[in-house]
C-alpha positions as CSV (number, residue, x, y, z in Angstrom):
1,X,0.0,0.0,0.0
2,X,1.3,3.2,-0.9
3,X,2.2,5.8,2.1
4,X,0.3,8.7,2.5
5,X,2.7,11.5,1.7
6,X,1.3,14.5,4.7
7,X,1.7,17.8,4.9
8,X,4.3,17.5,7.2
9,X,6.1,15.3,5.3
10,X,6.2,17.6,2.3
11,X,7.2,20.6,4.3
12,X,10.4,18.4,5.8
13,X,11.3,17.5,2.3
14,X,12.0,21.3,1.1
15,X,14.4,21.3,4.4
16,X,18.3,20.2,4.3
17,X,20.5,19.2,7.7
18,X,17.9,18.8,9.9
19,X,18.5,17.7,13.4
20,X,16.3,14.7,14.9
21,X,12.3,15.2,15.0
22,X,9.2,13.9,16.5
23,X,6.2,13.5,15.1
24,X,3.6,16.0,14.6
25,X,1.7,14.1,17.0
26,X,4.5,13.9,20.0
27,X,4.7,17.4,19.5
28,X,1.0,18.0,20.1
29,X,1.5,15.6,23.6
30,X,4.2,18.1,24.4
31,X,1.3,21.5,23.9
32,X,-1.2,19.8,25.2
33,X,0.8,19.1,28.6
34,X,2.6,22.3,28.5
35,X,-1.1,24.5,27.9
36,X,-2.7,22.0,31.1
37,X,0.7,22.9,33.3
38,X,0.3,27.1,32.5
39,X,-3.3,27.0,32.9
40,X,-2.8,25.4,36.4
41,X,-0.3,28.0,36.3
42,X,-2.6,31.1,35.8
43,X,-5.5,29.5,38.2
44,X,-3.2,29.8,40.9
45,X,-1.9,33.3,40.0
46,X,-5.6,34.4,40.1
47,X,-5.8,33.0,43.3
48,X,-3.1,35.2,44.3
49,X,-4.7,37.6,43.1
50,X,-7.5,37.6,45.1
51,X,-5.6,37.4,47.9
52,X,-3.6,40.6,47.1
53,X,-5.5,44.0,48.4
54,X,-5.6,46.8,45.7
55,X,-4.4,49.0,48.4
56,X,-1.2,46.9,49.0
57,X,-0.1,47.0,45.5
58,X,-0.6,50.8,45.0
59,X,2.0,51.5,48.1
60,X,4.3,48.7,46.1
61,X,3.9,51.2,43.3
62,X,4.6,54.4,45.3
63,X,7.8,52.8,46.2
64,X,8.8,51.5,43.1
65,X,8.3,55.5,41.1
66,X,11.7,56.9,39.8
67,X,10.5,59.6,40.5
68,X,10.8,63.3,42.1
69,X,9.5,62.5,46.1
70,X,7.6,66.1,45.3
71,X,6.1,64.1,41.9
72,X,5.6,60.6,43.9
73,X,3.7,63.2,46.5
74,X,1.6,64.3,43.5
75,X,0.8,60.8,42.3
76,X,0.0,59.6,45.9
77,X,-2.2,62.3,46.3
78,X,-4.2,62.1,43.2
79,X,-5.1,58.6,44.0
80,X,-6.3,59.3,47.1
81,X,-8.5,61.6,46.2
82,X,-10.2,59.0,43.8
83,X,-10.3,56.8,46.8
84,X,-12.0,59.6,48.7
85,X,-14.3,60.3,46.0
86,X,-15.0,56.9,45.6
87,X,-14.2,56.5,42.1
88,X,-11.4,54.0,42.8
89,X,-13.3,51.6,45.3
90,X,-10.8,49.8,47.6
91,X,-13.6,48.2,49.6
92,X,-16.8,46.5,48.3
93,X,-20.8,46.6,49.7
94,X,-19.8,44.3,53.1
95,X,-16.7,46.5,53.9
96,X,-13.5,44.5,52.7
97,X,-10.8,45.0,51.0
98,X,-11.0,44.4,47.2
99,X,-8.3,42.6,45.7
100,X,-6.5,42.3,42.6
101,X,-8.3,40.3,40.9
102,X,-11.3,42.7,41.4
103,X,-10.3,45.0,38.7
104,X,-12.0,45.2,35.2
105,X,-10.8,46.6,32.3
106,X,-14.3,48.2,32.2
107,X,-14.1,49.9,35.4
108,X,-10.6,51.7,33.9
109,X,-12.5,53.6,32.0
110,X,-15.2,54.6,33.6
111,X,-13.2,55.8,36.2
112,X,-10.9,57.6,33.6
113,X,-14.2,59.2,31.9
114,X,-15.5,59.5,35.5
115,X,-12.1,62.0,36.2
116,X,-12.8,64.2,33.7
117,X,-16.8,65.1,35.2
118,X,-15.6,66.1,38.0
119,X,-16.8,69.1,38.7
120,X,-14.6,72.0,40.3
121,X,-11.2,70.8,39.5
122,X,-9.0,72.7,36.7
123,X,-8.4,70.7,33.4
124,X,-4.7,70.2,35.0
125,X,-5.7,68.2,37.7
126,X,-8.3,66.5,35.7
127,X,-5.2,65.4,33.4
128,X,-2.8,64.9,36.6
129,X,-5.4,62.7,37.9
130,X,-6.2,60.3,34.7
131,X,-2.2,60.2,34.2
132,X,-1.5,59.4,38.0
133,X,-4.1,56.7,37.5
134,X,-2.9,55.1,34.2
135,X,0.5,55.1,35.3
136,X,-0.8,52.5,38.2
137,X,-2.5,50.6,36.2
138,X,0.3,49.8,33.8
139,X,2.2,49.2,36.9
140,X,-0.2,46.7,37.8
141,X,-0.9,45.4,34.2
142,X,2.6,44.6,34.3
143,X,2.8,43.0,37.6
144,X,0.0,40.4,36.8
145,X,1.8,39.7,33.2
146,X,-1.4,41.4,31.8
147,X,-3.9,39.2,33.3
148,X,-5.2,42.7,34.6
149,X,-5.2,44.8,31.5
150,X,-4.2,48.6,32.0
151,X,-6.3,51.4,31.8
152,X,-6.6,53.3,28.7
153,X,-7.1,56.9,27.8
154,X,-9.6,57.0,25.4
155,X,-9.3,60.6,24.5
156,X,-5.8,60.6,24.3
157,X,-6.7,57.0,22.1
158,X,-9.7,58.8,19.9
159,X,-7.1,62.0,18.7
160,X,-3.8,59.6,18.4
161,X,-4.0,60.4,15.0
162,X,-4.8,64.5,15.1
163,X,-2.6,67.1,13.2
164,X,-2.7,68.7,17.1
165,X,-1.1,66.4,19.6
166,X,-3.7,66.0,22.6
167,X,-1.3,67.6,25.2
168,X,-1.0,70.8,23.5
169,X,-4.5,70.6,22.6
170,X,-5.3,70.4,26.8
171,X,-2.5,73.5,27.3
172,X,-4.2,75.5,24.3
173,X,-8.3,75.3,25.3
174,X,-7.3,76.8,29.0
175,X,-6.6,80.0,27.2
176,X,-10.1,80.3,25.3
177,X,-12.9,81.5,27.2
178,X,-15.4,79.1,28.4
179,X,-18.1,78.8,25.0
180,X,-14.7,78.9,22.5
181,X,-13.2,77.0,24.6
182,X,-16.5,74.0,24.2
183,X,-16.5,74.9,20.4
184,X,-12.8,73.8,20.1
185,X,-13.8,70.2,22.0
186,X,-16.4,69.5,19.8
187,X,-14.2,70.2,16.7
188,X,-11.2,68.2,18.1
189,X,-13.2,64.9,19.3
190,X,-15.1,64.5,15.9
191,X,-17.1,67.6,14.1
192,X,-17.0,67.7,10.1
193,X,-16.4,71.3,10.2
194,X,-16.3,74.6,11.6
195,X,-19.0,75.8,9.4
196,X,-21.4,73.1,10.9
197,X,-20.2,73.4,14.8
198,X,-21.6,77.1,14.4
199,X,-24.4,76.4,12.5
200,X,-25.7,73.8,15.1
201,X,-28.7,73.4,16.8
202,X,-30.2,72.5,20.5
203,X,-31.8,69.8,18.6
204,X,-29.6,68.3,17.0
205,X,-27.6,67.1,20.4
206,X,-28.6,64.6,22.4
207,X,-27.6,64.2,25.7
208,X,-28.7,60.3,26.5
209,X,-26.6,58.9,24.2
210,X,-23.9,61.6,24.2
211,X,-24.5,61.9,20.9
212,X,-24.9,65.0,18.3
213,X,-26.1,64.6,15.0
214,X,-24.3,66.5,11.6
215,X,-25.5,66.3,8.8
216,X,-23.0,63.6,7.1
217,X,-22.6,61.8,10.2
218,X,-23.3,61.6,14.0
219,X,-20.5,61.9,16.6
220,X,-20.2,60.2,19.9
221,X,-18.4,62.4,22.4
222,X,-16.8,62.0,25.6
223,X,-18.8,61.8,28.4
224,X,-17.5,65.2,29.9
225,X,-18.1,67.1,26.7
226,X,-21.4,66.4,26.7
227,X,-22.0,67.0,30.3
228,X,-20.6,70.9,29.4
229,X,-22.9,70.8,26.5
230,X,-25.8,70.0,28.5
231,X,-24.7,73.0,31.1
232,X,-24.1,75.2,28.5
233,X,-27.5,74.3,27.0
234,X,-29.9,75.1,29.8
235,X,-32.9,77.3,28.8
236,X,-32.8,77.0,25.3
237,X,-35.3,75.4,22.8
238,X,-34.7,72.7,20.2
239,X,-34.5,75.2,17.5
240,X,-32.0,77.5,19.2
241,X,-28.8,77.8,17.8
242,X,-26.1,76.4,20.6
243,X,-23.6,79.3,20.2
244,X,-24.9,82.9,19.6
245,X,-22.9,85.6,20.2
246,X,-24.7,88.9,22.3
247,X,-26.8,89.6,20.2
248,X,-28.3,86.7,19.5
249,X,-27.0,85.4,16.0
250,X,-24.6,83.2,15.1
251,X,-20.9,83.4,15.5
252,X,-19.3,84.8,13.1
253,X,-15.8,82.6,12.0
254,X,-13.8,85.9,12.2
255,X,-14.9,85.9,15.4
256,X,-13.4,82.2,16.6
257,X,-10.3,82.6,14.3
258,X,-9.4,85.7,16.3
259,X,-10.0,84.0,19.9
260,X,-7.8,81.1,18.4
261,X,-4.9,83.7,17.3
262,X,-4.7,85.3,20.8
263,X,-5.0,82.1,22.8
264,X,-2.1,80.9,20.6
265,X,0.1,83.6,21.5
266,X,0.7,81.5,24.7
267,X,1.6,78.4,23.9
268,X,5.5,78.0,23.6
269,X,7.5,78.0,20.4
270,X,5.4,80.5,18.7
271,X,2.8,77.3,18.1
272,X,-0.3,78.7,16.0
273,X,-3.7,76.4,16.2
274,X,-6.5,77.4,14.1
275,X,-10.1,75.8,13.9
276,X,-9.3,73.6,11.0
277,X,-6.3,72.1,12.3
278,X,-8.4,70.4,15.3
279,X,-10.5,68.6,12.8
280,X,-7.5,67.7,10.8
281,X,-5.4,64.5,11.2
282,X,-2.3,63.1,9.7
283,X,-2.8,61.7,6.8
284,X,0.0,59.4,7.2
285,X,-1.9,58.1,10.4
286,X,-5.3,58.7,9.3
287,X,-7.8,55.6,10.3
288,X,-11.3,55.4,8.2
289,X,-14.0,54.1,10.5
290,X,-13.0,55.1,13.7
291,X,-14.8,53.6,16.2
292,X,-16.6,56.8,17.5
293,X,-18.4,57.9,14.1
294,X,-21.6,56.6,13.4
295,X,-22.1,57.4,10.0
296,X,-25.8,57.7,9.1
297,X,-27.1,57.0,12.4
298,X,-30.3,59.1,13.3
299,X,-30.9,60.5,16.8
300,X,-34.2,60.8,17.9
């Protein structure tokens, strides 16, 4: 009877010198006892885990920053004022100390997003915060060879790929007055244009599903954008324009172009930001699809 010539065996056959080999079958003995030994592996890392308090391993972190003592002071005190304010819960409903193993990569971000509503804090200490926090939950990421996966940013994520790097884009919108200053979030985190920013309408945002609805597409926004949109919209009727200037009509692009120039004259290195360069991104890095456009969706 003639052999069955394999796949295997016509893969070894296009290979010169090679040293002693088992058969595709021994090998798979060999994964299959190696995956049962790391799985027994990771069930009793997880039950380390649980056994490790979240508290425990953010004073393990404090110790091991390379950092300033007045910068370690800074981190240490940002995340006890998330455990104050009980967006970082180190205890659960019957009083006890949450562990390791408690974390979600869910609750990451909801804490991050949770950082940036708080109300009565400068948009510094908002970012302090969220980068106190993300640095600890690398730290831990890393300590639990990412069976805890890190917090992410996700407006740093969502503008990755902007013309205007999110940093200076933070340093540049605390030198625009409060409405400009709400105009130039909703260009940066996903508006068409300038044009339609002005030109928009009470109606057209809506707040349950932080949501607001252009004309090519609608645009999810963060969470905190949306909660200034909805105090900067009290009083007004669906048919309202959202930005008027004093007297009542819209304003004029002269208008934001000049409160863009003068807040520009204090960022270092001369740097010059104009309305269109938050919408842009680098083409080089440009993404179609990104996750936070919702092209054609209706809002009702």
């Amino acid at each position: 009877m003639e052999k069955t010539i394999t796949f295997w065996d016509q893969c070894l056959e296009k290979l010169e010198n090679l040293p002693p080999m088992l058969s595709p079958q021994q090998y798979g003995v060999q994964l299959r006892n190696a995956n049962q030994e790391l799985g027994a592996a990771i069930r009793t890392f997880r039950e380390t885990l649980a056994q490790i308090p979240i508290v425990a391993e953010i004073q393990n972190w404090l110790q091991s920053l390379d950092l300033t003592p007045q910068r370690i002071a800074e981190y240490e005190s940002n995340i006890l004022l998330l455990i104050d304010l009980k967006l970082l819960k180190t205890t659960n409903e019957n009083g006890e100390l949450r562990t390791l193993n408690d974390l979600t990569v869910d609750e990451h971000q909801k804490i991050i997003e949770e950082i940036r509503c708080l109300p009565d804090l400068s948009i510094d200490k908002k970012e302090s915060i969220v980068a106190a926090y993300i640095t600890l939950s690398q730290h831990i990421c890393n300590q639990t060879l990412r069976l805890i996966v890190q917090g992410e940013d996700p407006d740093f994520q969502r503008t990755i790929k902007k013309v205007v790097y999110y940093n200076t884009f933070i340093k540049f919108i605390q030198f625009l007055p409060d409405r400009e200053a709400l105009i130039a979030k909703l260009l940066y985190f996903g508006a068409p244009t300038m044009d339609k920013v002005l030109r928009l309408k009470v109606g057209q945002v809506h707040l349950k599903e932080n949501m607001v609805k252009f004309e090519e597409f609608s645009v999810k926004y963060p969470r905190h954008v949306m909660q200034e949109l909805k105090d900067y919209l009290s009083k007004k009727k669906k048919e309202d324009l959202v930005f008027v200037n004093m007297h009542g009509a819209q304003i004029e692009r002269t208008h934001l172009n000049n409160c863009f120039n003068r807040a520009s004259r204090n960022l270092p290195d001369n740097q010059r930001i104009t309305p269109k360069m938050l919408l842009e991104s680098d083409i080089a890095r440009s993404v179609a699809g990104q996750s936070w456009l919702y092209a054609g969706e209706s809002i009702q």
